[in-house]
Structure formats: structure tokens, C-alpha cells
C-alpha positions as CSV (number, residue, x, y, z in Angstrom):
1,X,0.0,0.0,0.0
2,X,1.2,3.5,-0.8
3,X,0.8,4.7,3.0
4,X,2.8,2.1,4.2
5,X,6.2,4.3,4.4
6,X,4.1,7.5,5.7
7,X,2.8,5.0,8.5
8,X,6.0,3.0,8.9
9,X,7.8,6.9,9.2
10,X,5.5,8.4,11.6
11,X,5.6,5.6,14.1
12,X,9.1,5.9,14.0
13,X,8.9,9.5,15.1
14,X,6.3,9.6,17.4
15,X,6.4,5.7,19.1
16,X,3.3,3.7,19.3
17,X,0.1,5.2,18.0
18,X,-3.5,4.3,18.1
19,X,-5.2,4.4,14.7
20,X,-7.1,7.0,15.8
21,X,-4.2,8.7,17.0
22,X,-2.2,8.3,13.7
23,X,-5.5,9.4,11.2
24,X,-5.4,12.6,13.4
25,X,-1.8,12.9,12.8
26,X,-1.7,11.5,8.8
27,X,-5.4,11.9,8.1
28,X,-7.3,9.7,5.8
29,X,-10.1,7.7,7.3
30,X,-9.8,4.8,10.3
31,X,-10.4,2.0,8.3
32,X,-8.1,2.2,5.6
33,X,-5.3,3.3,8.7
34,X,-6.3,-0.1,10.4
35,X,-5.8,-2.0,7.0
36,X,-2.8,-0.6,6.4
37,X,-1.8,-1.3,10.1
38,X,-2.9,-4.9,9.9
39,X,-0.9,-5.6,7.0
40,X,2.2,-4.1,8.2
41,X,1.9,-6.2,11.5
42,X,1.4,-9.1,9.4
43,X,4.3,-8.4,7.3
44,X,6.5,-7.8,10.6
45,X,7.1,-4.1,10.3
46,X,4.9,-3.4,12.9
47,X,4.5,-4.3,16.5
48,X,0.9,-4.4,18.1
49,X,0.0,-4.1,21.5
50,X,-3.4,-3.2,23.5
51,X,-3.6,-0.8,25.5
52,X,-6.6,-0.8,28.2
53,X,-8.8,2.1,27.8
54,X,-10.8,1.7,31.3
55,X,-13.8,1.3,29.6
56,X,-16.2,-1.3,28.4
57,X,-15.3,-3.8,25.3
58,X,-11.9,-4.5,23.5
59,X,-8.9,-2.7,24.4
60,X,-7.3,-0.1,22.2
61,X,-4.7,-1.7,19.5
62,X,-1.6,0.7,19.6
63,X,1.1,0.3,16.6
64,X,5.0,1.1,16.5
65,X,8.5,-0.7,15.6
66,X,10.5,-2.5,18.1
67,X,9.4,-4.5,21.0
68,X,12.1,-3.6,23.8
69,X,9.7,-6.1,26.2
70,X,12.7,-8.3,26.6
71,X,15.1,-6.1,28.0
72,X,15.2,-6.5,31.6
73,X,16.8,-3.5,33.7
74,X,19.2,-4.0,36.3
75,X,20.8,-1.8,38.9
76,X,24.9,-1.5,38.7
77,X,27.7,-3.4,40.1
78,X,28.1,-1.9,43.6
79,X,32.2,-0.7,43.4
């Protein structure tokens, strides 16, 4: 799709984004945004995660690049 680098560049930028918060940002309608998303993730460009919007149904899908989940922090070597 032709928004894929616009999408790709932004999150980049700006870190994970909701569609909504990336159609306010790009513009464009939500659909086509969460298409383009979808393929991205299934392509392996993007990440997903959800983020938990305190109120009732599914939780918010938020989109980016790189998944730093595995890196565990640890305190320094007492000298």
C-alpha cells in the first residue's frame, strides 16, 4: 500500500500510536489506517500491542516498531 512508508515513518517518530491517533496525525479515514496497520503487522514491520482504555469492550490496539519487552533492567555493580 502507498501509505505504508508514511505510516512506517511516523511511528518511527512519534512511538506507538492508536489508529485514531495516527489518522489525526496523517489523516485519511480509520479504516483504511487499520488496513494498512494490519498488513504491516502481518508483514513484521509493525508491533501491536493493546492498551486498556478503562472502559467497556476491547482494548485499544496501539502500533510502532520495536518491542524492547525483553530487555530487563538491572541496577549497577556496587564498586
Amino acid at each position: 500500500m502507498e501509505e505504508s512508508p508514511r505510516v512506517l515513518q511516523h511511528v518511527e517518530q512519534h512511538g506507538y500510536q492508536s489508529i485514531t491517533e495516527m489518522v489525526a496525525a496523517l489523516g485519511g479515514n480509520a479504516e483504511h489506517a487499520r488496513l494498512v496497520c494490519f498488513d504491516l503487522f502481518e508483514q513484521g514491520q509493525l508491533q501491536r500491542h493493546q492498551r486498556r482504555t478503562g472502559k467497556r469492550g476491547r482494548p485499544e490496539n496501539l502500533y510502532g516498531v520495536g518491542d524492547f519487552s525483553h530487555v530487563t533492567h538491572t541496577t549497577p555493580p556496587r564498586r
